[in-house]
Each structure stands twice: as C-alpha cells, then as structure tokens.
C-alpha positions in Angstrom: 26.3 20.7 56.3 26.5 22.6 53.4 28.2 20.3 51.1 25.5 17.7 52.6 22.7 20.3 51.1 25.2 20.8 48.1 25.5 16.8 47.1 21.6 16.3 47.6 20.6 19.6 45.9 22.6 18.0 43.0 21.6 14.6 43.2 17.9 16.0 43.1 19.0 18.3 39.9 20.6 14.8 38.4 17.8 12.6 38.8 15.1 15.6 37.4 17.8 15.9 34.3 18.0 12.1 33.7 14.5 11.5 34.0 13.7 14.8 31.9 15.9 13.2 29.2 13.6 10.0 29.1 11.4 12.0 27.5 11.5 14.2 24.1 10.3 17.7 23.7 6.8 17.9 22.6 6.9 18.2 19.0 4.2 21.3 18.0 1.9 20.3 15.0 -1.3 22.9 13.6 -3.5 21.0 16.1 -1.0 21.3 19.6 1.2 19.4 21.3 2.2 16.1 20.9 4.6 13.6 23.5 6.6 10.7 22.2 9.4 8.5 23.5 12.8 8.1 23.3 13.2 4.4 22.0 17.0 3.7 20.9 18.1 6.6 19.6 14.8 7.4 17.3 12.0 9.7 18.8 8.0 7.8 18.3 4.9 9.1 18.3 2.1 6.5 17.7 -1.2 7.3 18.0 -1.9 10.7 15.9 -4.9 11.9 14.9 -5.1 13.6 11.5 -8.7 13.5 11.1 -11.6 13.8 12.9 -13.3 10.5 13.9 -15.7 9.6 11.3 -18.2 8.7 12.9 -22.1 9.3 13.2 -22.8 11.9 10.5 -19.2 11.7 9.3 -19.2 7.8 8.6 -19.2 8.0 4.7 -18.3 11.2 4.2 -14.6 12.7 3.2 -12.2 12.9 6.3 -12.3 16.5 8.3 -9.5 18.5 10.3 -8.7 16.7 13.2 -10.1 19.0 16.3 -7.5 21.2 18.3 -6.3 20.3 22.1 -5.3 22.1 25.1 -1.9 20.6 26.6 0.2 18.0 25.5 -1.5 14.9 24.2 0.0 11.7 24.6 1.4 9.5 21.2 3.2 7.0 22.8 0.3 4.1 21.8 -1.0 3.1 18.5 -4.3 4.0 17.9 -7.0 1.1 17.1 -7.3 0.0 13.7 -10.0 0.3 11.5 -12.9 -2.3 11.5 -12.4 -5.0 9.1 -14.5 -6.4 6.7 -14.5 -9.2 8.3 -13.1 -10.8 11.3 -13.3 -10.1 15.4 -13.6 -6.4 16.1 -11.0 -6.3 19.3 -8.7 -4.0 19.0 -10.6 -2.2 16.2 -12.8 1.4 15.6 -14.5 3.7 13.3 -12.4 5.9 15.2 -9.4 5.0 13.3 -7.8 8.0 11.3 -4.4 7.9 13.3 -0.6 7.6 12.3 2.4 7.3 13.5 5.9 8.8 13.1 9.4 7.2 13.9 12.4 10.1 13.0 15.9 9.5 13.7 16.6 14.1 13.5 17.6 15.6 16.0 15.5 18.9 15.5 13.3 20.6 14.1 16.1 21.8 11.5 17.1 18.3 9.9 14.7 17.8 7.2 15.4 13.7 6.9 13.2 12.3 3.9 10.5 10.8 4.2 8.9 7.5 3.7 4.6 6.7 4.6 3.9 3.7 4.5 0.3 2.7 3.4 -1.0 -1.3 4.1 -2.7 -4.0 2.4 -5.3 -6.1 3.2 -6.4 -5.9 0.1 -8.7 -2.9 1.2 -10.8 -4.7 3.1 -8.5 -5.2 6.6 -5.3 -3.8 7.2 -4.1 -1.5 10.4 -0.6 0.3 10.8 0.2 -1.9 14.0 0.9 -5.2 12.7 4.3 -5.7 14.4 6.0 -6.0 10.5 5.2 -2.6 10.1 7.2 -1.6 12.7 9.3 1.7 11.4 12.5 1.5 13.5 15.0 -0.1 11.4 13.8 2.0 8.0 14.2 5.2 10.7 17.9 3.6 12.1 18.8 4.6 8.0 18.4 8.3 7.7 14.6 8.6 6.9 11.2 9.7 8.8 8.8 6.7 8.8 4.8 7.3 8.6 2.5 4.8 8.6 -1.2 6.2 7.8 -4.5 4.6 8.6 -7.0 4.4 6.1 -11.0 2.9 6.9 -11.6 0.2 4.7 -14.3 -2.5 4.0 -17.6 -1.0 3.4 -16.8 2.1 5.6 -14.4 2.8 3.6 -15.7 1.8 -0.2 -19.4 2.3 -0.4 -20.8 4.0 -3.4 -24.6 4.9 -3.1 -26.6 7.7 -4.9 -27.9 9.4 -1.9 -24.2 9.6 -0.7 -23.1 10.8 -4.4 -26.4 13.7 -4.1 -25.1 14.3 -1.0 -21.4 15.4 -1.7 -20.5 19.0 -3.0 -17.9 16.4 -5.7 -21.3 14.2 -6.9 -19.2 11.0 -5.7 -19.1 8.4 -3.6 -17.2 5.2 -2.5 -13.5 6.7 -2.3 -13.5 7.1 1.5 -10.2 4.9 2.4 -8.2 7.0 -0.4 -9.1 10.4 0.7 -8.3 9.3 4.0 -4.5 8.6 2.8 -4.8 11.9 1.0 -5.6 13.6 4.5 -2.7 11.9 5.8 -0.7 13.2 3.1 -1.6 17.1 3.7 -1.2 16.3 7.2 2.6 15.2 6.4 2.9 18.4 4.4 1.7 21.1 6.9 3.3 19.0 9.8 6.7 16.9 9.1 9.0 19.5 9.6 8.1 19.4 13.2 9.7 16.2 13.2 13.0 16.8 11.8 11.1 15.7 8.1 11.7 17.1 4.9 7.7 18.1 3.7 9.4 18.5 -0.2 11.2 15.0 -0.1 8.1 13.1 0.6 8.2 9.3 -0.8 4.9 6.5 -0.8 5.4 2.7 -0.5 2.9 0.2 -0.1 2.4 -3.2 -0.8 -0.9 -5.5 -1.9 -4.1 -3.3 -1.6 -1.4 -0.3 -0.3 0.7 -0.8 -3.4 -2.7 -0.4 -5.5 -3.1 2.9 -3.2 0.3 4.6 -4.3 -0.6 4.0 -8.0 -4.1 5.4 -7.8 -2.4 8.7 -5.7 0.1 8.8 -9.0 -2.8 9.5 -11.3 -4.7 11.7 -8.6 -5.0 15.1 -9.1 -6.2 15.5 -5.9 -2.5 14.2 -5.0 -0.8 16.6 -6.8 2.6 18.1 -5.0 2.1 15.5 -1.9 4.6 13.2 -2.5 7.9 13.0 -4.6 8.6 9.4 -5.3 6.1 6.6 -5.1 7.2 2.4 -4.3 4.8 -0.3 -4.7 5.2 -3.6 -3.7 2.6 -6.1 -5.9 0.9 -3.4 -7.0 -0.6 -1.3 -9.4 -4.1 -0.9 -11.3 -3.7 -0.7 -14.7 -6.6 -2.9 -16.0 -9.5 -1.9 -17.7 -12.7 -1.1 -15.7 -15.2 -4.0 -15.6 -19.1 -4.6 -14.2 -17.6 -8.3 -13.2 -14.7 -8.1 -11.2 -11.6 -10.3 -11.9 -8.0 -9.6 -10.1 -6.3 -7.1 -12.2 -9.8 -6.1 -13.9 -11.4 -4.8 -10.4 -12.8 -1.4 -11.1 -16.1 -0.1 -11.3 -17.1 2.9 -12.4 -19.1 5.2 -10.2 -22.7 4.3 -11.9 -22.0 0.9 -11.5 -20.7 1.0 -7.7 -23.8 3.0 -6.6 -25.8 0.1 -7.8 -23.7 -2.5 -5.8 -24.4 0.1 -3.3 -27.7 0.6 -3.4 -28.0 -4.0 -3.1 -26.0 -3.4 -0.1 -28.2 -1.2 1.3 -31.1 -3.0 0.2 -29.6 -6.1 2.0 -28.9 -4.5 5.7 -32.6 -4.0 5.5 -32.7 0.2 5.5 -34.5 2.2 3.0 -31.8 5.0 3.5 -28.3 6.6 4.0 -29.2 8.6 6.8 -30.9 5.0 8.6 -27.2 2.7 7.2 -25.7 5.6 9.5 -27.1 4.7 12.5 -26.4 1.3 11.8 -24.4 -0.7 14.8 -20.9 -1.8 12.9 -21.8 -5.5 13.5 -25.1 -5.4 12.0 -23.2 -3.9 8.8 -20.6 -6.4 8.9 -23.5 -9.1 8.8 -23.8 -8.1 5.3 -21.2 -9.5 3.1 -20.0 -7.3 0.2 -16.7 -6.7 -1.7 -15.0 -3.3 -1.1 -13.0 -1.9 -3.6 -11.8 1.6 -4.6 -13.8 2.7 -7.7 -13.4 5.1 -10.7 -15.3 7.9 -9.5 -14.2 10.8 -12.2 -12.6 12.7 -8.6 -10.2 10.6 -7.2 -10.0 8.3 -10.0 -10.8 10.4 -13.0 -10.5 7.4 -15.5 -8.7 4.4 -16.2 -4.7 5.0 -15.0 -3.3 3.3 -18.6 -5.6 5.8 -20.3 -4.1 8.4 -18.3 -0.5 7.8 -18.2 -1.2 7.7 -22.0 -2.5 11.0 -22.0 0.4 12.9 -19.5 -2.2 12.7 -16.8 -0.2 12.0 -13.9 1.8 12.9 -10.9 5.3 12.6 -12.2 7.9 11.0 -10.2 10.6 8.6 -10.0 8.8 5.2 -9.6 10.2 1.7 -7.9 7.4 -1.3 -8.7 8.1 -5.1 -8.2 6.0 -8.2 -7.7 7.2 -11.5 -6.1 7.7 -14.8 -8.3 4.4 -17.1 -7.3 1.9 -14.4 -6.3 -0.8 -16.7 -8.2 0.3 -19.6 -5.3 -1.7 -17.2 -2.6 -4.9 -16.6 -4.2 -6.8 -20.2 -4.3 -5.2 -21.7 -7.2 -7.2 -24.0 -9.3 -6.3 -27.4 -7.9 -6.9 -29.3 -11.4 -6.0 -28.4 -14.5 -8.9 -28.5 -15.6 -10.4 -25.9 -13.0 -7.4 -24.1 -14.9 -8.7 -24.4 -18.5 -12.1 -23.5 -17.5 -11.1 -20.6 -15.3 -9.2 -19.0 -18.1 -11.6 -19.7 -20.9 -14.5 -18.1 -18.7 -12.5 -14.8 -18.1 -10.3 -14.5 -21.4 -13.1 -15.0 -24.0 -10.9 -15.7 -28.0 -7.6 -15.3 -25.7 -8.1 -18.1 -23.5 -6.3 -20.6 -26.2 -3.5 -17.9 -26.8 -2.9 -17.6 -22.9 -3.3 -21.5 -22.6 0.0 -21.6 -24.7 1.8 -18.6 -22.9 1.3 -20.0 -18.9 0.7 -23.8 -19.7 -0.8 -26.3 -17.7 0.4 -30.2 -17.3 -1.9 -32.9 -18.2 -1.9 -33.9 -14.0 -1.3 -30.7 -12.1 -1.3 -26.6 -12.2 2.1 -25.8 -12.2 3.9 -22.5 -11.5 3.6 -21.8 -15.5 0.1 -21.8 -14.9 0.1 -20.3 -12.0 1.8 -16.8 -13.0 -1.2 -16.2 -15.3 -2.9 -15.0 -11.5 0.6 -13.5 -11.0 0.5 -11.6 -14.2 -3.3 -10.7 -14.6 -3.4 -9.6 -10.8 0.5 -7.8 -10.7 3.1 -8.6 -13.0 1.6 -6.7 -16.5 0.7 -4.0 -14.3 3.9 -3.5 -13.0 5.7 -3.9 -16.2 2.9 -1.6 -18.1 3.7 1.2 -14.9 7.3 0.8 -15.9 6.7 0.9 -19.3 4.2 3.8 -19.4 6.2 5.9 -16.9 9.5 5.1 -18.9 7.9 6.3 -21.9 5.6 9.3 -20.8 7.3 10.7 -18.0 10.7 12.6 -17.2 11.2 10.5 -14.0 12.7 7.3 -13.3 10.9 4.1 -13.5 12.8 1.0 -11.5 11.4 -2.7 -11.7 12.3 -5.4 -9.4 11.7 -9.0 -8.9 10.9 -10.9 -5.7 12.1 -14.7 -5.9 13.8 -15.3 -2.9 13.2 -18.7 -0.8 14.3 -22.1 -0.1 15.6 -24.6 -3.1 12.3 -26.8 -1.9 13.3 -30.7 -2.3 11.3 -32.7 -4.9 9.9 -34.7 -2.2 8.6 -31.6 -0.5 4.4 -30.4 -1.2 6.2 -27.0 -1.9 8.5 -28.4 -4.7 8.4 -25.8 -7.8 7.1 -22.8 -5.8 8.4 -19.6 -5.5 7.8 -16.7 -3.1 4.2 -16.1 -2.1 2.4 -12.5 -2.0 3.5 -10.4 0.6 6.6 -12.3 1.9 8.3 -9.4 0.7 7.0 -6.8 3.6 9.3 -8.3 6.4 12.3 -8.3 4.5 11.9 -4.5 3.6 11.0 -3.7 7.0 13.7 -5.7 8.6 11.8 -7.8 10.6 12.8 -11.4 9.7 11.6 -14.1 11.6 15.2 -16.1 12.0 13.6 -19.3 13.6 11.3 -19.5 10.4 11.4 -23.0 8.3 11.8 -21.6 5.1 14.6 -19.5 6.7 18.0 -18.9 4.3 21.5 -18.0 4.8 21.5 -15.1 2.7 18.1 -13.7 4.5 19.8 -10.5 6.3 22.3 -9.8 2.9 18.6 -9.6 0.7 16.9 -7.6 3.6 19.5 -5.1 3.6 20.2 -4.4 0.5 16.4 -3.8 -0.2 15.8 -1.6 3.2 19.0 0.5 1.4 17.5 0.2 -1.8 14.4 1.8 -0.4 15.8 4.1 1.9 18.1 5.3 -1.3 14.9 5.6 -3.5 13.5 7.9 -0.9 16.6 9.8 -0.2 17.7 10.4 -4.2 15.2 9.2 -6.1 17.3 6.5 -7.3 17.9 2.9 -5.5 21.6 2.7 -6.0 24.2 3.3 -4.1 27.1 2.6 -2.0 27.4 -1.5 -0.9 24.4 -2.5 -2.9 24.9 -3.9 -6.8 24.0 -0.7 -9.1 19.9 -0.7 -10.4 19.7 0.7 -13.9 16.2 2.3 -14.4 13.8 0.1 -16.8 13.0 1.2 -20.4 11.8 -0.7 -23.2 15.4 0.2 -24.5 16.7 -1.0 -21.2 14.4 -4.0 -20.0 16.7 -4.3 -17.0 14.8 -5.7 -14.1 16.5 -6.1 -10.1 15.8 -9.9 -9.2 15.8 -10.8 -5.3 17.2 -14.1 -5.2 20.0 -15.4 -3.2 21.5 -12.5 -4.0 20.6 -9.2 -5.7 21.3 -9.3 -9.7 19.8 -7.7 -12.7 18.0 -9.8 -14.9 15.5 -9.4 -17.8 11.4 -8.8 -17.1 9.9 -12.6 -16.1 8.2 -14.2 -18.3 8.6 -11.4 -21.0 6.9 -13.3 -23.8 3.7 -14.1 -21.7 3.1 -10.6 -21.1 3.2 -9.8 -24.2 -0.2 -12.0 -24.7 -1.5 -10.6 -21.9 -0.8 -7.1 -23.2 -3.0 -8.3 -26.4 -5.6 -9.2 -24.2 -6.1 -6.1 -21.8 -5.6 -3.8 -25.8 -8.6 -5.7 -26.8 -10.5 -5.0 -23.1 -10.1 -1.6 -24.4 -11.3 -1.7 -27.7 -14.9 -1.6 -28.8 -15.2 -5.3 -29.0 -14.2 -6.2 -25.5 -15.7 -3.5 -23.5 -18.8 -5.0 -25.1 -18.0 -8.6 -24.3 -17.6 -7.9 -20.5 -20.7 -6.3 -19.7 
C-alpha cells in the first residue's frame, strides 16, 4: 500500500512539475506581473501595455504611465493594432499602446542586447502583429526582440492650435513618435526583467519605421534610449516643404496646425474638445495625410541642418535601401508623365536630373525610376552615411538591397529590381519558400543579414564570423554591402546621380529655393 501511495504521490508531484514547467515565471516590471509562454526555447510576452490607453481625454495628447495591476496579467496575445488611416477596423483600437518581447535569457542576470523593432506603413497603418514581424528567429540569435506600437493616421499626426495651446511643450502633431519614445523608457526601466541589457539597446525599422529611427537620432527627447539605430528605406533628410513630395514631406508646426485646423473644419466640429468625442469612423470619413512634422520638440529642425551642427544622438548607424523602391510608388506609366512629373517638382534642375535618371523615348525605365528611389531613400541614406561619417565618432554602415530573380525579357517584370519592403522578411527570417520570385540563394542572403543585424546590435558593428567582412562607409571609404545573390561590397548606386540630386536639395536650402516652394 505504501509504495501504491508512494508512486501516485509522485506521479501527482511529476505531472504538477511538468505542467508548472509549461509555463515561465512571471517576469516583474514597475507596473506588476506579467505571464508569457514557453515557445521553443524563447520565453514571449505579447500583449504589454506601456501606456495608458489614449483614449477620451487622452486621444491627442502625449502617452501617460500605463496604470498598475493587482496579480499577474496575462501577455500571451498580441494586443489590437492601432486604427488605420484607412481600411476595415477589425482587429484594430485606439487602445493600442502595447508591445511585445521575445528573449532567449535564461534570467533575470543575462543582459542579451536588444533589438525594438518599430513598423512602417508609412505612418498611416502599420501594427506589430503582422506575421513577418514575428521576433523568434532574431531571438533564436542571442538578442531580446521588441516590437513597439505606435497610433498613427490622424490619431497619431494631427497638428491643431487648440491642441498646441493646450500642451505644457506649445506643440502638436507628434503623437505616434512620442509613443515610440514611451516605449523606449519603458525598455529602459524594464528590460532587465527579461534577461535584456537596458545599456545595449539598438532601433531598426523599415519604411515609415525606418523614418522613425532617424527622427529618434536627432531627438533630444531620445537622448541615452538607444545605442545603435538600423533603418531599412529610410531616413528624412529633405528640406521642410508647404507641398509635400516623397523625400520633401515635412511640415513645420505653423503649417501643420493649418492642415489641422481644414481637417477639423472638414469633420464638421468647431473644436478640439467636440473632434474628441468623435466616433473613429466618423474621423476616418475624412481623408487627410498623416505625417510626422517639425515641431521645434521632437523635431527641433531639419535633421541635415542638425547633423551639420553636432545635434544628434551619436551612435553606430546601419542604413540601406532596396534597388527599385521607385517600382512601388505609382510610377509614371509614360515618359512623358516622367518629364512632366520631374519638371513640376525640380523647378531649373528638372533638365539636370532628366540627364542623371533618363527616360526612353517609349517607356520609364528603371533609370528613371530610381529618381523616386533616390528623392524618397537613396540620397537620404547616403547623406545619413555621409553626415554621420563626417560629424560623428560612431560608425556609419550602408547596404544595398538587390536581390531577386534574373526576370526573362519576355517577362512584364523584365529590368526590375527589388521592390520596397521585400527586404523585411528576409531580415526577419520568414521567407515565403513556395513564393514565384523565390531563389536558391534565398536562406544564404536571409542569414547573413539576420547575423548582420544581430551583430550590429550585439557590437555595434555588422561583421563577423561566417558573413563577408562590412567596412564602415566614409567619403574616404564609399564602401557599400550589396544584397545580391550573394553578399559583396560594392561602391554607392548610382553615385553620380546623387550627386545632382545633392545640388538640388543644397539649393532647397538656400534662399532661392525655400522661396520657390512655397
């Protein structure tokens, strides 16, 4: 009898342990408790709240301390995303200041490096749960993965006086960023609980997310939250403008309030405090462009200006932009769309950059279309490089996306190369093998930039052992990592190009063409 009560007193002890082991300890942040789940040797929370909702009185105002709970609060689902500009609102919330963490440490004690990852959507969409996003296989190679939410559209942009009177800064309109930055202090004060290291804290992002992690690098308000910074088709390094144009899409805060102020006009309300009470589909009724703005806070002033000046947050850098970015963004279909695009934003450079991306006499070719490439990513990445090189004491490190298919003459994709944002799956590892444009050397290009990455975050440096070494860019050293077939150094695309462009976006700054663009 006794070794009867013996075996099933154990058994019972056995089956407690084993199902105690599905299940991590609660990890303790500043606001309580928090469960995850084992998932293949990596411990996930999804789901955490580092803000309060802001909603009601909060919607348009700067994010505030998540509230405290009793207990321990589930993370084991992501949280809904943010409403969208436009689009179906299932599966979306004001409610939306969440994040996630996926850590491979095994305590408290570890302090792994860390990587946040902030989306695109080019600031009007975007949610951390797209299944790309996923943070496992960046995790599986020795760093923390955070993905923060951020409100966008609207909700996230809106500049208005009455919000500006309203805020102890005298701005408006910066919402989605100082919602990163909230993420960012959250990381700080709460990583280590995780197995993170809070001092070896690295941004990436690509598109709209890629613009964020330039905008934190000349953000005061930024200041000691991260230590390297990646952007993927990136950057914002153009002038500010009254008329937007891709790579020319900031307003300054006067101007915003007054696109604000329309916006409000057009929802019908005669105030902030009625916009607030506002149902979300009645405000997404009313079309408008979101955009982060120069508001003298966030932004103080144009980034070029300040990297010029030593105004900025000084870390090793890795920037990159894929090789037909201009394919994705309705491309003129006839040349001479082309000629009259360019000579309606360029003003006396439009023959000049005519020459440098040129256009055949029956069709807009991939010569024509880099100017989008170059105006919207590819001079702001090499000016980031450049001005980072030159200014700073950290590392800058430029890459080139141009890895698909060898398309077939007879094919409607002949002469392209690789669109905007094809490079997000193969940094987060999640191919898509049965894909068309699919290539034999897929995994060798994903790997080697998920090690790149990881190295960036662990060293501040990409190189490393089983990847081809990754000089850092200078103008002395115009060394540039191209993602082809295979990785290779190569010099900066269309080099000579840029350098018209360069004249042009001088002259945006000058007297002359500050006036000519108003």
């Amino acid at each position: 009898m006794r070794n009867i009560l013996f075996l099933v007193t154990t058994a019972i002890i056995f089956a407690a342990g084993a199902g105690f082991a599905q299940q991590p300890t609660p990890a303790k942040v500043e606001e309580g408790l928090l469960q995850g789940t084992f998932e293949d040797g990596l411990t996930v929370y999804r789901g955490i709240p580092f803000a309060a909702p802001p909603v009601g009185d909060l919607r348009w105002r700067a994010p505030q301390p998540a509230a405290k709970w009793e207990g321990v609060r589930q993370a084991v689902k992501f949280a809904p995303g943010p409403l969208q500009s436009w689009g179906a609102p299932e599966g979306k919330s004001e409610d939306c200041l969440y994040l996630n963490v996926w850590t491979p440490a095994k305590s408290a004690t570890d302090r792994v490096p860390v990587l946040v990852w902030i989306y695109g959507g080019g600031f009007n969409g975007g949610s951390t749960s797209e299944p790309v996003y996923s943070g496992e296989k960046l995790a599986r190679k020795g760093v923390v993965l955070v993905s923060i939410a951020y409100r966008v559209g609207q909700l996230g942009f809106l500049a208005h006086p009455e919000l500006s009177a309203e805020s102890p800064n005298h701005v408006s309109g910066n919402y989605g960023l100082l919602d990163v930055l909230a993420g960012l202090h959250w990381v700080k004060k709460n990583i280590a609980a995780f197995g993170g290291d809070p001092n070896k804290v690295t941004i990436f992002g690509e598109s709209a997310g890629g613009i964020a992690v330039s905008m934190l690098c000349v953000s005061p308000l930024a200041k000691g939250l991260f230590q390297g910074a990646i952007s993927q088709s990136g950057g914002s390094f153009g002038p500010s403008r009254p008329t937007l144009f891709p790579g020319e899409n900031l307003k300054r805060l006067a101007d915003a309030e007054r696109s604000g102020k329309a916006y409000a006009d057009s929802a019908k309300v005669s105030s902030i405090a009625e916009l607030r009470k506002l149902d979300f589909d009645k405000l997404a009724a009313v079309r408008a462009f979101a955009w982060p703005i120069i508001d003298g806070y966030v932004i103080p002033d144009d980034q070029y200006k300040l990297y010029l000046a030593g105004r900025f947050n000084d870390t090793p850098i890795l920037v990159g932009y894929n090789s037909d970015e201009g394919a994705s963004f309705s491309p003129p279909k006839t040349p001479s769309d082309y000629i009259t695009g360019v000579k309606a934003r360029y003003g006396k450079f439009a023959d000049d950059l005519l020459k440098a991306y040129p256009v055949d006499s029956n069709k807009v070719p991939k010569t024509a279309r880099d100017l989008a490439r170059d105006a919207a990513f590819g001079w702001h990445t090499w000016s980031w490089a450049r001005l980072q090189s030159r200014m700073g004491k950290a590392k800058a490190f430029y890459y080139y996306f141009d890895h698909h298919p060898d398309f077939p003459e007879s094919s409607p994709k002949a002469g392209y190369g690789s669109p905007h944002g094809q490079d997000v799956a193969y940094v987060f590892q999640h191919l898509n093998p049965k894909s068309p444009e699919a290539t034999s050397t897929d995994q060798e290009i994903s790997e080697a930039m998920a090690t790149y990455w990881t190295n960036f975050a662990k060293h501040g440096d990409p190189s490393g052992e089983g990847v081809p070494a990754w000089p850092a860019f200078s103008d002395a050293n115009p060394v540039v990592m191209y993602f082809g077939q295979t990785p290779q150094t190569g010099p900066v695309p269309s080099a000579n190009s840029l350098k018209v462009l360069d004249a042009y976006f001088k002259w945006r700054r000058a007297p002359e063409g500050e006036s000519w663009a108003k």
